[in-house]
MIMAR-489432 format. One record per residue (C-alpha): residue number from 0; residue in one letter; x, y, z. Coordinates in steps of 0.1 Angstrom, whole numbers. Example, Ala and Ser with C-alpha at 12.3 -4.5 7.8 and 13.67 -1.06 7.14 Angstrom:
node resi=0	resn=A	east=123	north=-45	up=78
node resi=1	resn=S	east=137	north=-11	up=71
# end
This chain:
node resi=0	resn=X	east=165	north=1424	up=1887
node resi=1	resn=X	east=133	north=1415	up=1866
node resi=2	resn=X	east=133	north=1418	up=1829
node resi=3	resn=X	east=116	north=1452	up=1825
node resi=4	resn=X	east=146	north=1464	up=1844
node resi=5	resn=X	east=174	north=1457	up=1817
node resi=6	resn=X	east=178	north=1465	up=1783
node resi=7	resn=X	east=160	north=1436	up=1760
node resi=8	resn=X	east=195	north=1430	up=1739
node resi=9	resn=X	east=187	north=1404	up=1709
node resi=10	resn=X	east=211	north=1400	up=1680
node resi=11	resn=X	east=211	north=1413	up=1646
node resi=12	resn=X	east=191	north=1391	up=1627
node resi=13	resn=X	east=167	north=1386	up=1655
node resi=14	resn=X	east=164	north=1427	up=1658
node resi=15	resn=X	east=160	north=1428	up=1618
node resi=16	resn=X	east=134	north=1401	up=1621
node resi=17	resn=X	east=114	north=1419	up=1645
node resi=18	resn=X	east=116	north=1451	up=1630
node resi=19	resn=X	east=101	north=1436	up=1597
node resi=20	resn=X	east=70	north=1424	up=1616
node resi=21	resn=X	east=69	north=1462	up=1639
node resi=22	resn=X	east=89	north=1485	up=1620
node resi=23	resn=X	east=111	north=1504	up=1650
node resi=24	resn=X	east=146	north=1518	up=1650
node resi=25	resn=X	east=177	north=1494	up=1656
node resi=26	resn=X	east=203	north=1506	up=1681
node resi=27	resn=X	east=236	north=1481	up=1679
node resi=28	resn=X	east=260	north=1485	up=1711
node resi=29	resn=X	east=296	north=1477	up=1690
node resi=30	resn=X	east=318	north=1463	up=1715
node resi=31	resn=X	east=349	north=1439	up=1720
node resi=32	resn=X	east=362	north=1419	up=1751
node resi=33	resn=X	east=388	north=1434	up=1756
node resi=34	resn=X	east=375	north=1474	up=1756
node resi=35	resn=X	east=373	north=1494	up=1791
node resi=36	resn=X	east=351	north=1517	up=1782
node resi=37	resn=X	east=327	north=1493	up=1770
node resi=38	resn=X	east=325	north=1476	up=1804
node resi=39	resn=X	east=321	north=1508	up=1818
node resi=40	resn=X	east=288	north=1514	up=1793
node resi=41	resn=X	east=274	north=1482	up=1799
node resi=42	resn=X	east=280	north=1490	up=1842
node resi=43	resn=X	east=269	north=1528	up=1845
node resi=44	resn=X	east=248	north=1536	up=1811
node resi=45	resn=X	east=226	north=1504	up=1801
node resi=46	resn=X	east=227	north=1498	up=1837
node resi=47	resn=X	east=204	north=1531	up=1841
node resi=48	resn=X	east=164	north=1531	up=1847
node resi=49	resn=X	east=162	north=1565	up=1823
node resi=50	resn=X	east=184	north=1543	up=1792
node resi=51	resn=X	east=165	north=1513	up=1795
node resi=52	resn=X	east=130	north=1521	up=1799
node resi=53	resn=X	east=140	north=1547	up=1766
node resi=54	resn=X	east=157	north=1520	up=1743
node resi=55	resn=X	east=132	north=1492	up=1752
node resi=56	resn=X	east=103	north=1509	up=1744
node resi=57	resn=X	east=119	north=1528	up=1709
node resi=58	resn=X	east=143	north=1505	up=1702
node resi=59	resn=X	east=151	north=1470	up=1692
node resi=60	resn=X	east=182	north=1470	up=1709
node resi=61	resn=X	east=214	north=1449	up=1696
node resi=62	resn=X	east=246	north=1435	up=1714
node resi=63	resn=X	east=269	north=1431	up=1686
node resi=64	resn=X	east=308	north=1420	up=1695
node resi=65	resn=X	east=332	north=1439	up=1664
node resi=66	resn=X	east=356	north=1407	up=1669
node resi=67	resn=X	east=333	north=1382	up=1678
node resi=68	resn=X	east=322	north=1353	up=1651
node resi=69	resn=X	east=284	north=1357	up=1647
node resi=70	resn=X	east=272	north=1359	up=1612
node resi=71	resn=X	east=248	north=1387	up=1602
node resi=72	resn=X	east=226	north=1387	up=1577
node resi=73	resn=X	east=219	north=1418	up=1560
node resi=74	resn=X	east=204	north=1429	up=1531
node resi=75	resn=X	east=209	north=1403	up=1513
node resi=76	resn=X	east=246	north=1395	up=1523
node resi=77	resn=X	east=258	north=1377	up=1550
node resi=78	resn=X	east=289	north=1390	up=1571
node resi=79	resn=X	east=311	north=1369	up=1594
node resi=80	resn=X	east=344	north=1374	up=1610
node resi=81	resn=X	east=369	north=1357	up=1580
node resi=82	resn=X	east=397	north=1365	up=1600
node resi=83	resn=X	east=388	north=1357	up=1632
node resi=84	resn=X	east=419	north=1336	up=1650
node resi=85	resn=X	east=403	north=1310	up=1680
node resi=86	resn=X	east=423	north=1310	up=1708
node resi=87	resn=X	east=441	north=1341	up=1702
node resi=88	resn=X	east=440	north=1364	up=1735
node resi=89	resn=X	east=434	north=1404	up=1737
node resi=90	resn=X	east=425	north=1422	up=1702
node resi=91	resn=X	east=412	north=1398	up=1669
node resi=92	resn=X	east=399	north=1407	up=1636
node resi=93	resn=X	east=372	north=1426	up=1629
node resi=94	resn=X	east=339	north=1413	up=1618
node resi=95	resn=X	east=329	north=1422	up=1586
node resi=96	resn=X	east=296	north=1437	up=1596
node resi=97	resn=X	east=313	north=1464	up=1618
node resi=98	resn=X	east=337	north=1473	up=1590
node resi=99	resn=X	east=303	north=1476	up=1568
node resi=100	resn=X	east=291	north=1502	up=1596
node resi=101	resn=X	east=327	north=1526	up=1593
node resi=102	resn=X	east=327	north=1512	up=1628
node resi=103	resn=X	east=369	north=1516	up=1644
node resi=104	resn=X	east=367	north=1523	up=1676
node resi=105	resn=X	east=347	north=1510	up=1705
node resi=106	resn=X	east=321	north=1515	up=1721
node resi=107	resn=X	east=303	north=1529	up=1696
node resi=108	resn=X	east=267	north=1529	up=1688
node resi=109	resn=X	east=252	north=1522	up=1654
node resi=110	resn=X	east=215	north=1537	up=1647
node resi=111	resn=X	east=195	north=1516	up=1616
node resi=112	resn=X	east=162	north=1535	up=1611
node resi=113	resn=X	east=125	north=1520	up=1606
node resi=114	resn=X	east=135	north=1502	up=1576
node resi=115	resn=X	east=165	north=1484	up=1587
node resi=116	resn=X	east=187	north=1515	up=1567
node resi=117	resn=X	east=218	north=1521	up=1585
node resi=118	resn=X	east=218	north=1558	up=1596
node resi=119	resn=X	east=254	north=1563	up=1616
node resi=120	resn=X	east=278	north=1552	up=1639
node resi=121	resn=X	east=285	north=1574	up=1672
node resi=122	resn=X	east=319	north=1566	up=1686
node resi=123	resn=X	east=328	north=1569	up=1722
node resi=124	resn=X	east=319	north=1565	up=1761
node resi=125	resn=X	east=287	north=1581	up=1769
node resi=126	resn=X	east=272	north=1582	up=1801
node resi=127	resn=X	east=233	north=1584	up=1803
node resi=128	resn=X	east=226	north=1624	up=1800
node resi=129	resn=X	east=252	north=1622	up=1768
node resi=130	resn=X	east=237	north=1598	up=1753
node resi=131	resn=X	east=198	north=1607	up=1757
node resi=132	resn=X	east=200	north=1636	up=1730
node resi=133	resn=X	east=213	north=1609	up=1702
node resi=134	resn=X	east=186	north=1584	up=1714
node resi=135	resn=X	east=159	north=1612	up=1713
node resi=136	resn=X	east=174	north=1630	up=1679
node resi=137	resn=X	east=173	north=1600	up=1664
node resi=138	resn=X	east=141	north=1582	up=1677
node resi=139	resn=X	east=121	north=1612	up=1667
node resi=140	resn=X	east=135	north=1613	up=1631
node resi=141	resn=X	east=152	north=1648	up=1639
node resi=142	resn=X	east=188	north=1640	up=1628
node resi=143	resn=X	east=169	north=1642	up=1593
node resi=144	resn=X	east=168	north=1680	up=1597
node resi=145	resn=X	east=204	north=1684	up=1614
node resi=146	resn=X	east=225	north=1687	up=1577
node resi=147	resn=X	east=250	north=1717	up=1593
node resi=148	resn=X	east=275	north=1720	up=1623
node resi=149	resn=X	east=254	north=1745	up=1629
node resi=150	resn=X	east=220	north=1731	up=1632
node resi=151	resn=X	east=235	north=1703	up=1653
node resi=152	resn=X	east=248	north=1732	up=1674
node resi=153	resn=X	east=214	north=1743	up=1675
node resi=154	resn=X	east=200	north=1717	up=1684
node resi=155	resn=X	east=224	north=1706	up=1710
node resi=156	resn=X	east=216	north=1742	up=1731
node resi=157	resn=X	east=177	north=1741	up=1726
node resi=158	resn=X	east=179	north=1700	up=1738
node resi=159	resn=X	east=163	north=1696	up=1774
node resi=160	resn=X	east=174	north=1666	up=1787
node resi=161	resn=X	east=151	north=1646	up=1818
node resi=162	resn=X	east=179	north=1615	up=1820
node resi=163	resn=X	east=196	north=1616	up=1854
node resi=164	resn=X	east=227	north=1600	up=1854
# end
């Protein structure tokens, strides 16, 4: 599998760094070791031709591990994991940075917009066709008009989707 062919993950500060020099929405992939369903994302969703060639090309895309001890810098504060235990097995404490995102259950994906503005958290397994109306809502600067249940409703039924999954 060349490179073109897989999502071009880079960590937080890198994605930050490289939004400052080509401003471009950040999408973080919150996972932990231990979660299913995050296996499952990384197997059937990033795995997919429609999801990568998307988030490569409007995305700086971020791998970020909720229990993991990499330290993020962000605006202006730096987050770690001050509770992290070495050596313990299964489930550890969560990094900082995901608690600063409202981030408590995994996967979830966490959208930062051109500026490096955190935007929201979306909780949850989704397979490519769920996931490409968050990608594109959000990539287009759309979610800015979607205020009411409503309008998400809306936008939900008038949303044409081209991902296969």
């Amino acid at each position: 599998i060349s490179a073109q062919d897989k999502i071009q993950w880079m960590s937080m500060d890198e994605a930050l760094a490289a939004q400052a020099k080509e401003p471009k929405k950040i999408m973080v992939d919150v996972y932990t070791t231990w979660c299913g369903p995050c296996k499952l994302m990384d197997r059937n969703t990033f795995s997919n031709e429609d999801v990568i060639a998307y988030v490569n090309e409007n995305y700086y895309p971020v791998k970020f591990n909720a229990e993991g001890t990499d330290e993020v810098t962000y605006e202006g504060y730096t987050y770690k994991n001050i509770h992290y235990q070495p050596g313990r097995k299964g489930r550890n404490a969560q990094h900082l940075f995901a608690r600063a995102m409202e981030v408590n259950s995994y996967p979830s994906l966490a959208f930062f917009d051109d500026n490096g503005k955190y935007i929201q958290a979306i909780p949850g397994y989704r397979t490519p066709v769920e996931l490409e109306i968050y990608l594109k809502m959000i990539a287009s600067d759309e979610y800015k008009e979607i205020t009411t249940m409503e309008k998400w409703e809306n936008y939900q039924k008038n949303f044409a989707g081209t991902f296969k999954n």
